[in-house]
N, C-alpha and C positions, 0 to 999 in steps of 0.2 A: 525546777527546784530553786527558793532562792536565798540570802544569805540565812534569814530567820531560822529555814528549815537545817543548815548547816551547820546553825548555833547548837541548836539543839542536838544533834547527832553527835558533835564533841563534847556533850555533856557539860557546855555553861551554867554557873548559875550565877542568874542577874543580880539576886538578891542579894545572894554573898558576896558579886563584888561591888555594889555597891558602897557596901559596910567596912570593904578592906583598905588598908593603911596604901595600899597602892593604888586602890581607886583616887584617894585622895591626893597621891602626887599626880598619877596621871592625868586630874585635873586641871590642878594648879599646872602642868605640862601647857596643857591645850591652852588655859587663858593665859601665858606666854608667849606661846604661838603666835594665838590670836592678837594680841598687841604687835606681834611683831611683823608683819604682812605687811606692812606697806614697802618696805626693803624688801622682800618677796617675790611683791610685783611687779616691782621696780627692775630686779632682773630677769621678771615673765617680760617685760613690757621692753628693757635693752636686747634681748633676743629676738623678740618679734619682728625688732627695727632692723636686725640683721637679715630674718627671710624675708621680710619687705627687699630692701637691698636684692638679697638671693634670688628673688623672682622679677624684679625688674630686670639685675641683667640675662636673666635665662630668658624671661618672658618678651622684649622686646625687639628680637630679632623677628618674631611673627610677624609684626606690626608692619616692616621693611620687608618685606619680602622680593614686592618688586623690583626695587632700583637694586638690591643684591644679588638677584640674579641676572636680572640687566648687565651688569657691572662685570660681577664674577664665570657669568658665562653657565647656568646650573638650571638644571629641569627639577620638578618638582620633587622628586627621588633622592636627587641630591642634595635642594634645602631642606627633607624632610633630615637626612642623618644628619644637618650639621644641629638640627633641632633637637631630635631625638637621641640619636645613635650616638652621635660624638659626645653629647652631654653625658648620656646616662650611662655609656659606657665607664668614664674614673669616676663618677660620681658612686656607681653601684660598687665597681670593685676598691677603691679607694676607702671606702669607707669600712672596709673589712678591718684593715692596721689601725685606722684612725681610732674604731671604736677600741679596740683594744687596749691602742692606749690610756683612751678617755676611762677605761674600768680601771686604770691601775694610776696613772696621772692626772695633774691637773687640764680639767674639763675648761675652764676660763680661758687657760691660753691655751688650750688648744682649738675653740671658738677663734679667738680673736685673731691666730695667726690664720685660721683658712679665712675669714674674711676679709682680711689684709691682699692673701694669695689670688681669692678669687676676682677681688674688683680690680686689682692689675691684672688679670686673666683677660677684662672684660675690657679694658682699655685696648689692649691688644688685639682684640675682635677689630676696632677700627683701623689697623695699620693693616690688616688683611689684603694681598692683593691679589688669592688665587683660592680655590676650594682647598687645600691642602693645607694652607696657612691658617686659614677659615677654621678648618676641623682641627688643628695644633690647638689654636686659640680658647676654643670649645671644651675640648676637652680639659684642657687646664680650669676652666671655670667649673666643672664638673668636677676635679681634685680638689677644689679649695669648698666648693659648696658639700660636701659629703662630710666635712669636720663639723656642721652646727646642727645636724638634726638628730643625731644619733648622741653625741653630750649634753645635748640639752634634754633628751627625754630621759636620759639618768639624771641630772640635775634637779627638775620637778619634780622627778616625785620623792627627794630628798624634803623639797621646803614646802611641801604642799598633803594634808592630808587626803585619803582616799577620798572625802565626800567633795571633797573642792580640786581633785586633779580633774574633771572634765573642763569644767569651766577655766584651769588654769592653761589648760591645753590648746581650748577653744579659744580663747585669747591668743594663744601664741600664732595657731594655724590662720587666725585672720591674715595672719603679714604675707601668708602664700598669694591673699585675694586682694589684699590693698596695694604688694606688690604689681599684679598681674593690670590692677585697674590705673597704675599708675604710668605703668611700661606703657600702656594703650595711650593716656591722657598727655606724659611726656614725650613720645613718640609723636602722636600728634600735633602737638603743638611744635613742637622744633620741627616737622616737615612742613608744617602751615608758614609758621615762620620763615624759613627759608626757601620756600617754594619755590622762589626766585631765583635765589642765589644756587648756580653749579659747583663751584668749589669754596672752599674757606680755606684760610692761612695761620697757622698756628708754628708760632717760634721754635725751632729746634728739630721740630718734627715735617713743617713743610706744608705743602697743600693738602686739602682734605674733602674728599666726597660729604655730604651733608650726612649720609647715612654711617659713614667712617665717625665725621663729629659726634654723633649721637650716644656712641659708643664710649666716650672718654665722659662726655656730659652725665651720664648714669652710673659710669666704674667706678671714679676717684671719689666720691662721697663715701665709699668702702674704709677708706684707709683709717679717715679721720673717727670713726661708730670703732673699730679695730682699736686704736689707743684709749677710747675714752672706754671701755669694757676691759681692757686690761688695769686701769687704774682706778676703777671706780667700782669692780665686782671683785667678791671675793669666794676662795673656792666654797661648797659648803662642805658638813659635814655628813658622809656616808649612811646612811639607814636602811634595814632594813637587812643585813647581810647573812646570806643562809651559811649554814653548821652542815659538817658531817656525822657521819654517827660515834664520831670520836670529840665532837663539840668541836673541830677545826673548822674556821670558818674556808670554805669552797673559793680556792683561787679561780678569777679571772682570767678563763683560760681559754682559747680557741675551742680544746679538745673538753671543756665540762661545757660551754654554749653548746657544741652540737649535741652534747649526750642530753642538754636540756632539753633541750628540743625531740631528739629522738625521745624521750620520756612522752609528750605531749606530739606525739607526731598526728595524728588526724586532729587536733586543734590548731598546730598549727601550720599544717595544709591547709585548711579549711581559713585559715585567718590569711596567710602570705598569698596565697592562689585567689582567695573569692574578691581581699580588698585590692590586688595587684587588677584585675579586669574592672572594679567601680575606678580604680585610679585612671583605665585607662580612660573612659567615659569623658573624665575632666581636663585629662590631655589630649583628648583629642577636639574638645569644645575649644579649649585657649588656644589649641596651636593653629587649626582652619578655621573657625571661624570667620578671623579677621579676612582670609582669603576666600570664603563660599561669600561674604558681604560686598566684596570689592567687586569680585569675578559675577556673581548673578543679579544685584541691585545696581552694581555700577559704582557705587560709592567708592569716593576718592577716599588715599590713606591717613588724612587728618579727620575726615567724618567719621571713619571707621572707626579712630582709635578713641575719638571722644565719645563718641555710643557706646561703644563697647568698655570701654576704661570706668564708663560711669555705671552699667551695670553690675559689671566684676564690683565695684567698690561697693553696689548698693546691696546687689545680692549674695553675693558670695560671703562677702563678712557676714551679715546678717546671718547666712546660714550655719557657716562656721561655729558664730556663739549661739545658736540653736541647737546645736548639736552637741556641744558641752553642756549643755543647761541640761538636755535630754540625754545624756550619758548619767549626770549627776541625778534626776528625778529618777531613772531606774533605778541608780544604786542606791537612794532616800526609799525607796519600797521593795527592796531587799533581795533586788535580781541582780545572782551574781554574774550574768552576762550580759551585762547593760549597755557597754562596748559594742559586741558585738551585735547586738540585738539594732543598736541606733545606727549602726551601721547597715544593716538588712531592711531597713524601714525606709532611709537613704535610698539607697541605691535603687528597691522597687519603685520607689515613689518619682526616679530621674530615668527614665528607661523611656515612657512614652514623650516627656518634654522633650528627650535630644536626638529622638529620631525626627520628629515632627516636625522640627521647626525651618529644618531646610528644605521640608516639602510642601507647604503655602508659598504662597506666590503673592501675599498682602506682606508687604515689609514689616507692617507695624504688629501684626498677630503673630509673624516672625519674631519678634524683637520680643512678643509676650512670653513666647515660649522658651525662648533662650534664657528668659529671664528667670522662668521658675525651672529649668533646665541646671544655672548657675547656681541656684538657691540648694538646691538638695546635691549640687555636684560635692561641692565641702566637704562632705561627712567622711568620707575615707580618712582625712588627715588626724584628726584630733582623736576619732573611735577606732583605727587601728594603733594609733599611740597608746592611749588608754586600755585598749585589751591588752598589749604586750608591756606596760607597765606596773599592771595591776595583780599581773600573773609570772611575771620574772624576775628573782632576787637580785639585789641592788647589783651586785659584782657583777652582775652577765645581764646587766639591763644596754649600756649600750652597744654591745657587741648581737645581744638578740636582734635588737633595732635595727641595728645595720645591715646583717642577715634580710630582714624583712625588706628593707629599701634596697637590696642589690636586687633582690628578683622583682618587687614591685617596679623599677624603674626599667631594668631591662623589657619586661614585661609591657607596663605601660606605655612609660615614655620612649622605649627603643622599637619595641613590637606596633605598638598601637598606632605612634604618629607617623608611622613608614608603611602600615598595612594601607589607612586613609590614602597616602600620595600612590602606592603601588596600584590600588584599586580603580584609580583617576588618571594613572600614567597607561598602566598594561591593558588592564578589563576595558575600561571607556575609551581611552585614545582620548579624551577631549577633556581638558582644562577647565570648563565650565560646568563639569559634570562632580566638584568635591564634594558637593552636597550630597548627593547618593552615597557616596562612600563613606561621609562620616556616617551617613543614617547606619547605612548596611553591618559598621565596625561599632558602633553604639550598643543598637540591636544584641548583634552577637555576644560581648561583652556582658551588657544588660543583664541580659537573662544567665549567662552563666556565674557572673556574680552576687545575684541573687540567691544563686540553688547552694553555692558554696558558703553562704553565709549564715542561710535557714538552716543547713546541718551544722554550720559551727555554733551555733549556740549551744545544742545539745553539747558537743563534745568540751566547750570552755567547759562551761558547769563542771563536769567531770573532772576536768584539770584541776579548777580552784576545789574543790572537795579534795585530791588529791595533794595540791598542796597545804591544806590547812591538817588534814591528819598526818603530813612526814612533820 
């Protein structure tokens, strides 16, 4: 069913609003609007620069693998929690309070302050002298990172209409991939750089492993993106906000998100469960890769990180705003599960690239496959935002959101990036063997988030039918 057919079941008529005194402000509306977007983007485009930030310091610990455990003493099981586990652990449940507040306070500074939090979080990663301090450190980047993704998908869809929030999404969710290709490229380069050099000496704080330096060289550029978003963004104004049956508008409540939810419970099953396993597909590409490339071609970790840094950038963005563009041309032809739909298309279409490509034994057919592996990995970010946007009233938009990202990342990023290293540590005994295991947790993954997505379109539909007649 799609929206056309939807129109018509609430008994619109075009013609008559055409003609009506409302149609004609609501115009005059929209060509106000539309002048007014470039301040718009302006704050799509200062958020994006913050999950840029967000994902290099999450994302470049991959990149280091080895001299960190060299250093701190850790088997693969162990760098996978400080990866997975320890991040997504306050990232998931953190983000429970955070979003709550952002439905009732200001969303701007409560951006600007986790981003503040988190790149001293990530500074801190380099003063690490034991797995312990390691996982402290971790986990704090994981607190401060749960404050920008869940107010900013309430924020969007305040300054963006429905036909233009994919693509404004899709914009945003590049900063996951320019992030990720940037951690590889700067990671690289400062291990190439000082390849030579065993310690460095930094004022106040003393000598420094190169891998410790790298850590403050990517955190503190946080601080400075933090002040200039508190003073340069302003909050917006709220839309969109649902009524009771007494015309009160629905507090922002813990206890009215879950009853939302339990309202559309097999929608959103089918959205939390089917996009939480495509998510895992891409955390498990960013976080092994770098080590199935080192460990079976041999490549050293400045090659790795500039091959990989430049794919993530070519492909992964690319994909990203492919996937907005293709959330938006479904909703331009009247399916109101467009979201979910380009997200089902996603994920089929990434299921054979990321098994595949650690089972040739030609680097460069390797490299093909990762490539369009990267390409369709995207799509979770921008089409699970967009389904839970599109279909939840503005007061319990970032609190739904949040809900979504606790299980996804537990799921994903805590489940996914530890099942790879468990599968490589207990099953194989042998180091050399990551590449099986990403296949093997791809695979699995793959195919069950395909099947949970194929049903959830059926069940969105129903949801938005259901909210457009309460």
């Amino acid at each position: 069913m799609n929206d056309n057919n939807l129109e018509n079941m609430l008994g619109r008529n075009e013609h008559e609003t055409n003609h009506s005194p409302e149609h004609t402000v609501q115009k005059e509306q929209e060509r106000h609007t539309q002048e007014s977007f470039g301040y718009q983007w302006y704050v799509v485009v200062i958020c994006m620069v913050a999950y840029i930030l967000s994902f290099v310091d999450r994302q470049i610990l991959s990149l280091m693998i080895e001299p960190i455990k060299q250093d701190l003493m850790l088997t693969d099981t162990q760098f996978s929690l400080l990866q997975g586990l320890a991040f997504s652990l306050f990232y998931a449940f953190m983000g429970i309070p955070i979003a709550a507040l952002a439905d009732k306070k200001s969303r701007i500074k409560i951006i600007s302050i986790g981003i503040a939090f988190w790149s001293l979080a990530t500074a801190a990663c380099g003063l690490s002298k034991n797995f312990i301090q390691m996982f402290i450190a971790r986990l704090s980047v994981g607190a401060g990172e749960a404050a920008l993704s869940p107010a900013f998908y309430s924020i969007v869809t305040d300054l963006f209409p429905k036909e233009k929030l994919g693509r404004a999404l899709g914009l945003y969710a590049i900063g996951a991939f320019i992030g990720s290709g940037l951690a590889f490229l700067i990671g690289g380069y400062v291990i190439s750089l000082l390849k030579n050099v065993d310690m460095v000496f930094l004022p106040v704080i003393g000598q420094l492993k190169t891998w410790q330096l790298t850590f403050f060289i990517v955190g503190l550029p946080g601080v400075l993106l933090a002040l200039v978003m508190i003073l340069t963004v302003k909050e917006p104004k709220r839309k969109g906000l649902k009524l009771d049956q007494n015309g009160q508008v629905i507090q922002a409540s813990f206890k009215n998100s879950i009853a939302f939810i339990k309202t559309h419970k097999k929608t959103f099953f089918c959205h939390f469960i089917g996009f939480s396993f495509y998510t895992m597909m891409l955390y498990s590409l960013l976080g092994w890769a770098p080590a199935f490339y080192m460990r079976h071609f041999d490549l050293d970790a400045s090659q790795t990180g500039y091959i990989l840094g430049s794919i993530i950038l070519i492909a992964n963005t690319a994909g990203a705003l492919f996937c907005g563009w293709l959330i938006d041309y479904f909703s331009k032809k009247g399916y109101s599960d467009a979201a979910i739909r380009a997200g089902m298309i996603g994920c089929a279409a990434l299921v054979l690239p990321s098994v595949l490509f650690t089972q040739v034994d030609n680097i460069y057919l390797s490299f093909g496959l990762i490539f369009i592996a990267m390409f369709f990995s995207t799509f979770p970010i921008p089409a699970s935002a967009a389904a839970t946007q599109m279909l939840t009233p503005n007061q319990l938009r970032a609190q739904v959101s949040a809900k979504f990202l606790l299980i996804s990342n537990l799921i994903a990023l805590g489940v996914g990036t530890t099942a790879v290293a468990l599968l490589t540590d207990k099953y194989f005994e042998n180091t050399l063997m990551v590449g099986n295991s990403i296949s093997i947790v791809n695979a699995i993954a793959g195919i069950i988030g395909v099947f949970l997505l194929f049903k959830g379109c059926k069940y969105y539909r129903e949801s938005i039918l259901l909210e457009k007649l309460n």
